[in-house]
C-alpha positions in Angstrom: -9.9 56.8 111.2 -8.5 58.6 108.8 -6.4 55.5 107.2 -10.1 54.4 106.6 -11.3 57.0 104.9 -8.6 57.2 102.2 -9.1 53.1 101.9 -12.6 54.0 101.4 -12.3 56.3 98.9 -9.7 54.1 97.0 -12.1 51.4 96.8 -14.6 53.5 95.5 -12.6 55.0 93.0 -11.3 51.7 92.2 -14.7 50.5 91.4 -15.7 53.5 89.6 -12.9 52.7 87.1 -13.7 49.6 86.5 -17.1 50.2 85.7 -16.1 52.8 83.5 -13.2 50.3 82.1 -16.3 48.3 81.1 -18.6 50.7 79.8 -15.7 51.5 77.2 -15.1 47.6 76.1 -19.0 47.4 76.4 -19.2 50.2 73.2 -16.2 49.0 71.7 -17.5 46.0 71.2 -21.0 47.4 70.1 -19.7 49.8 67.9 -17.4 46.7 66.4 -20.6 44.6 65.8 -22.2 47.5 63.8 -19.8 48.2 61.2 -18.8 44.8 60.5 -21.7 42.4 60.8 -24.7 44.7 60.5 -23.5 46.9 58.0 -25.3 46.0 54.1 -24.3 47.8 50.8 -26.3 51.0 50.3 -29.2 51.0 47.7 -30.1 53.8 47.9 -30.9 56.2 45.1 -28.0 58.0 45.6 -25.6 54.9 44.9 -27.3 53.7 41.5 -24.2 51.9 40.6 -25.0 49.3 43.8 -28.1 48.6 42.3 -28.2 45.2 41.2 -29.9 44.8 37.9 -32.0 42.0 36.0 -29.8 39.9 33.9 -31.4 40.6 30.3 -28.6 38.6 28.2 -31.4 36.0 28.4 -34.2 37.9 27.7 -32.2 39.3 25.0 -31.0 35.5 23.7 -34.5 34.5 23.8 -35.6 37.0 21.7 -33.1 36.6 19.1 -34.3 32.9 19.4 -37.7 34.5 18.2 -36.2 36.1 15.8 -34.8 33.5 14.2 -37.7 31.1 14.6 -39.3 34.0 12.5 -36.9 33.8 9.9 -37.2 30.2 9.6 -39.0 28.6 6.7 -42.3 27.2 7.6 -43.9 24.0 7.4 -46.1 24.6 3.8 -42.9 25.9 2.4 -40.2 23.1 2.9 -43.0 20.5 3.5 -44.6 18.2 1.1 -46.7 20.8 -1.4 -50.2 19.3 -3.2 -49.5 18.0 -5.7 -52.5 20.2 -7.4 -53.7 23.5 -7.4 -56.9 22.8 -5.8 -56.7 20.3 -3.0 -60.1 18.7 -3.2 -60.2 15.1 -1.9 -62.4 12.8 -3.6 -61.7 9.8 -2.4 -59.4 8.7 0.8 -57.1 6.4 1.6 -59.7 3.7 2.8 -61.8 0.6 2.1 -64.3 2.3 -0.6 -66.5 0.8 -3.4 -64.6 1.0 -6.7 -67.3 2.0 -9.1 -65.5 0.6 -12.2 -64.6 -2.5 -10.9 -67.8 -2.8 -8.7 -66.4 -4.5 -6.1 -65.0 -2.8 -2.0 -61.4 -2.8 -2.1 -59.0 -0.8 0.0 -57.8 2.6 -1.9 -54.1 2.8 -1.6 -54.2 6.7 -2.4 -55.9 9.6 -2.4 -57.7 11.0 -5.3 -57.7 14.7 -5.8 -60.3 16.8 -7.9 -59.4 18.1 -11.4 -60.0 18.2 -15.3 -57.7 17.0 -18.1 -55.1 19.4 -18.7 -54.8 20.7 -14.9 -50.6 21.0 -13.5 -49.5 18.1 -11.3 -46.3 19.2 -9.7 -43.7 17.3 -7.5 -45.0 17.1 -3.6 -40.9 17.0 -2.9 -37.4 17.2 -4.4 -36.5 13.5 -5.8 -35.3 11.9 -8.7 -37.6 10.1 -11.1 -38.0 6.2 -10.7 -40.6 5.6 -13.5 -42.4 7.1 -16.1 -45.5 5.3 -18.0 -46.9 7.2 -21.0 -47.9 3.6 -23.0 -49.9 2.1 -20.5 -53.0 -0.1 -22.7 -55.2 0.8 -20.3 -55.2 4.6 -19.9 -53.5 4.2 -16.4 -49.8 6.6 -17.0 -48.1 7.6 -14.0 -44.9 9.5 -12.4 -43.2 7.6 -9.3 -40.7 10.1 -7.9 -38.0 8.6 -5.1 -37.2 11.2 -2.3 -35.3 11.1 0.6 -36.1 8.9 4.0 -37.3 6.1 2.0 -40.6 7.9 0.5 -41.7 7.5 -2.8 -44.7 9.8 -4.5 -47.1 8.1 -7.6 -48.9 10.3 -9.6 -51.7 8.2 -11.1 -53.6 9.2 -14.2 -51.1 12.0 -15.9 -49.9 12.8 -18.7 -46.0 13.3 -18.0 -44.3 16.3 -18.9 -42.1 16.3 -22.7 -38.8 14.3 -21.8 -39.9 13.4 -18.4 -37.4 10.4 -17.5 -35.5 8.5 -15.1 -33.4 9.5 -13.4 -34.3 13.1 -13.5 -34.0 15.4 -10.6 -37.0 17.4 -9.4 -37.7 20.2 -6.9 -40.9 20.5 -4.7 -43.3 22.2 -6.9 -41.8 21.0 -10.4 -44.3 20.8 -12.8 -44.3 16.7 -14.0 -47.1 16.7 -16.5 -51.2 17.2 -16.6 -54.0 15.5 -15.6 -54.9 12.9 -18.1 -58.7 11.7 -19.4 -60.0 9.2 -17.4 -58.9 5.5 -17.7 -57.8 2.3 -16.2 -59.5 0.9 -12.8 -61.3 4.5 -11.6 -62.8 5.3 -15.0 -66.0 6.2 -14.0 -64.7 8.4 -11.3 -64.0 10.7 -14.3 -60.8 12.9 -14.7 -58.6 13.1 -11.2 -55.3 12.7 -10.0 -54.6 9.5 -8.1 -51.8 10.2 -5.5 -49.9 7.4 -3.6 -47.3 7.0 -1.2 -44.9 4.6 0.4 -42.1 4.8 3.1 -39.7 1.8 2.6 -41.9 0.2 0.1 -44.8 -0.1 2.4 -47.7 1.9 1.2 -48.6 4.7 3.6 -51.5 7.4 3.7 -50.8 10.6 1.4 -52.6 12.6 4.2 -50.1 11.8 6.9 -47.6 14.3 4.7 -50.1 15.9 3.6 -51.2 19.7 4.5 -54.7 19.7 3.0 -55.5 23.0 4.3 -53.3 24.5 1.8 -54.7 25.5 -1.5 
């Protein structure tokens, strides 16, 4: 009876063990799982140095992009100027009546507003092609050759003193005055005709044109 009791109580304590062998490899393994799969940097306020910040080299590239799109020359100032002080358009580039000849023809120009003596100045840098100062017919004129093909014609001027081939000019020049009306737009009175052409095909001033600008 005895021998029974102590096999009992082995048993028992055998099994107690066990379970408590278990219970320990049961935490282990919990207390494993914590600090090595659950556990996430600290954010906290008290670890400012974990904090991950915006990347502002962008922001900061961007706006240096600004700046230097600020800095940059605009379109009236490197683009084609008017080639007169006042930018007043007479006539288009169209199919008008031509009081003079009295006859509808295509106008291959514009016509700006002005009296004899008023500036004409270059629309571009260029070199001068041609300068007419004997034409019978009162119709003198400037062509200037710039880059990209495009050519400039300023009808109805008087050229500036020594005005010739082959000189260079920069956007803005002055190239000589309005002259008194003459040739094929007589009665139109005292203007500046403008033309233009790209590869020798005549093209319409106000594509280069700002006309806002004054």
């Amino acid at each position: 009876m005895k021998e029974e009791n102590r096999k009992n109580k082995k048993k028992i304590l055998l099994t107690y063990l066990i379970l408590a062998a278990c219970l320990l490899v049961i935490a282990a393994i919990t207390v494993t799982v914590i600090f090595t799969v659950d556990r996430k940097p600290d954010l906290s306020i008290n670890n400012p140095n974990d904090i991950v910040k915006p990347d502002d080299s962008n922001n900061n590239d961007n706006e240096e992009d600004n700046d230097n799109d600020d800095n940059k020359p605009t379109d009236v100032e490197t683009g084609y100027k008017i080639p007169v002080e006042n930018a007043v358009v007479t006539t288009k580039y169209e199919f008008a009546h031509n009081e003079t000849l009295g006859q509808y023809r295509v106008h291959q120009g514009i016509d700006f507003e002005g009296k004899a003596g008023d500036s004409v100045c270059a629309v571009l840098d260029g070199t001068i092609t041609e300068v007419v100062t004997d034409s019978t017919i009162g119709e003198n004129y400037v062509t200037i050759s710039h880059a990209n093909g495009v050519t400039s014609t300023y009808k109805y001027i008087n050229a500036k003193d020594g005005l010739k081939a082959g000189n260079t000019v920069k956007r803005g020049e002055n190239i000589g005055t309005i002259a008194a009306a003459g040739g094929y737009e007589l009665k139109q009175g005292e203007h500046l005709h403008f033309e233009m052409s790209v590869n020798g095909k005549s093209a319409d001033p106000e594509t280069y044109l700002d006309l806002v600008e004054k």
